[in-house]
C-alpha positions, 0 to 999 in steps of 0.5 A: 488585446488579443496577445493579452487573452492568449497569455491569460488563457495559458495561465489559466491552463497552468493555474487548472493543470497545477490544481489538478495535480495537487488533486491526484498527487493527495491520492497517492497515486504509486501507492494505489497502483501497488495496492491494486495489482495485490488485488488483481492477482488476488482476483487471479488466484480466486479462480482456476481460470481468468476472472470475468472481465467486468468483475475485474474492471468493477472491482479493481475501480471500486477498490482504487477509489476507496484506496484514493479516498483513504489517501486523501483523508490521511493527507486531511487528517496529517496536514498539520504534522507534514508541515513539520516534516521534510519529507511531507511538507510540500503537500498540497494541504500542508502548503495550503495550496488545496482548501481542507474542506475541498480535500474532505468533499474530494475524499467523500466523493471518492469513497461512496463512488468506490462503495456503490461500485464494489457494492454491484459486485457484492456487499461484502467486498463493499464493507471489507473495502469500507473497513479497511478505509476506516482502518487506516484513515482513522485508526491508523492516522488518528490513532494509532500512528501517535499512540504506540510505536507499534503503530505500523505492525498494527495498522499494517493490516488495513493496507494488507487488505487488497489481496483479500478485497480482490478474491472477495470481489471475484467470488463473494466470500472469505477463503484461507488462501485470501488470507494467506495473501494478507499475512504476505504483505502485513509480514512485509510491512513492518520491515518496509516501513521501518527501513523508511522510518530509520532514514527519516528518524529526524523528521519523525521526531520533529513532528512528534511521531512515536515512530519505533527509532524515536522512540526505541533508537535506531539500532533496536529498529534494525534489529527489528527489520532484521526479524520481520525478513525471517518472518516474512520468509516463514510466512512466504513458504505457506502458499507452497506449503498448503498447496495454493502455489508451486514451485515457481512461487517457491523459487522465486519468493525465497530468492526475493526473501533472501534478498530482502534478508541481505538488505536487513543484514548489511543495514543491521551489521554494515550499515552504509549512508543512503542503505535505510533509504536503499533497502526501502527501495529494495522493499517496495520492488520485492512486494511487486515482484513477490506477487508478480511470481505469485500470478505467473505460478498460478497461470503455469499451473492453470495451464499444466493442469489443463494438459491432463 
């Protein structure tokens, strides 16, 4: 008998571990983790110094769970077309294994703790943060993503928030250079999404998504990867140029850009099986390391100045 409630015990353990997961894997977790750390080095950059700590920890908590939040309402709305798709089928609302009403109260619970902790900090990083949920939970997913093949360029601007809900929580107001650091990563988009949308074309097709290679072909959509790499390292060179950065961010971001550019060059003119997949991969590192530079120039000159 005993051996019998241990054995239940255990796979009560497993039943709860495996609901758990499913629970996290619907926030998206890798996808939260790099939305955070724009926000962070937006916080750094918002200030000549480092931010104060409550700041940080209230800001970036509020920021991820709404970020959480926006994730799972985007596996509720999208449920019926990831079952249709290889990539996304095994989710844990499109295999039924999460109750949708469940996934919706989930979702709920982490949307209002995220706002009343960004609204501690200030209201208007509390609404910025509440748009940009409701911009791509709702007119990203709902709408836009079945509406145009533009969808991505469109709706990009929500996931390129962050940065700019970062400084907002730091200093409580709108500023040009925030704003720079969204024109990064909405350039940065496109390209990104793209190279994944061009090696799951398929997939995409058989759930009726209008995704710019179903739509326009694949060889239109490298062409257009291959532009927005241009733009993204126009649009890299402002922070030098308006003085918000040095040159390490320089050297750095043009040394990342032109990497991201030979990736779009071999996929548009010497494409190799796996290189859609590979310059996606290349894409998510390059974003994580383009504000990576971005901090690390911002704290080389923190400290020079305080020398002087």
């Amino acid at each position: 008998m005993d051996k019998l409630q241990g054995i239940d015990r255990i796979n009560t353990a497993i039943v709860t571990t495996a609901v758990w997961r499913d629970y996290l894997t619907m926030t998206k977790p890798k996808v939260v983790a790099m939305l955070l750390l724009t926000a962070l080095v937006g916080m750094c950059l918002a200030v000549p110094t480092v931010p104060a700590a409550h700041v940080v920890i209230i800001g970036l908590a509020g920021i991820g769970l709404q970020s959480a939040a926006a994730a799972v309402f985007n596996h509720v709305l999208d449920r019926r077309f990831d079952a249709q798709m290889t990539r996304t089928y095994h989710r844990p609302l499109a295999k039924g294994r999460i109750a949708t009403s469940k996934a919706v109260l989930f979702a709920c619970a982490l949307m209002v703790s995220g706002f009343i902790l960004l609204w501690q900090l200030n209201p208007l990083t509390a609404w910025l943060t509440m748009a940009s949920l409701v911009g791509y939970a709702v007119v990203y997913t709902v709408w836009l993503k079945h509406a145009t093949p533009q969808n991505i360029v469109i709706g990009g601007l929500a996931g390129a928030a962050p940065p700019l809900l970062g400084w907002t929580a730091v200093t409580g107001s709108l500023d040009p250079h925030a704003l720079l650091l969204v024109m990064l990563v909405f350039a940065w988009t496109p390209p990104h999404f793209w190279a994944l949308a061009i090696h799951r074309r398929d997939d995409y097709a058989k759930a009726g998504i209008p995704m710019l290679p179903v739509t326009h072909g694949i060889e239109y959509t490298k062409t257009m990867v291959l532009f927005y790499t241009f733009l993204l390292l126009a649009v890299g060179g402002l922070p030098w140029l308006t003085g918000m950065s040095g040159g390490i961010y320089l050297i750095g971001s043009s040394v990342l850009n032109l990497g991201f550019i030979g990736y779009a060059i071999k996929l548009k003119f010497f494409d190799t099986t796996g290189h859609a997949w590979a310059t996606f991969k290349y894409s998510i590192w390059h974003l994580l390391a383009l504000f990576v530079v971005l901090l690390v120039d911002h704290w080389w000159l923190t400290w020079v100045l305080a020398q002087y």
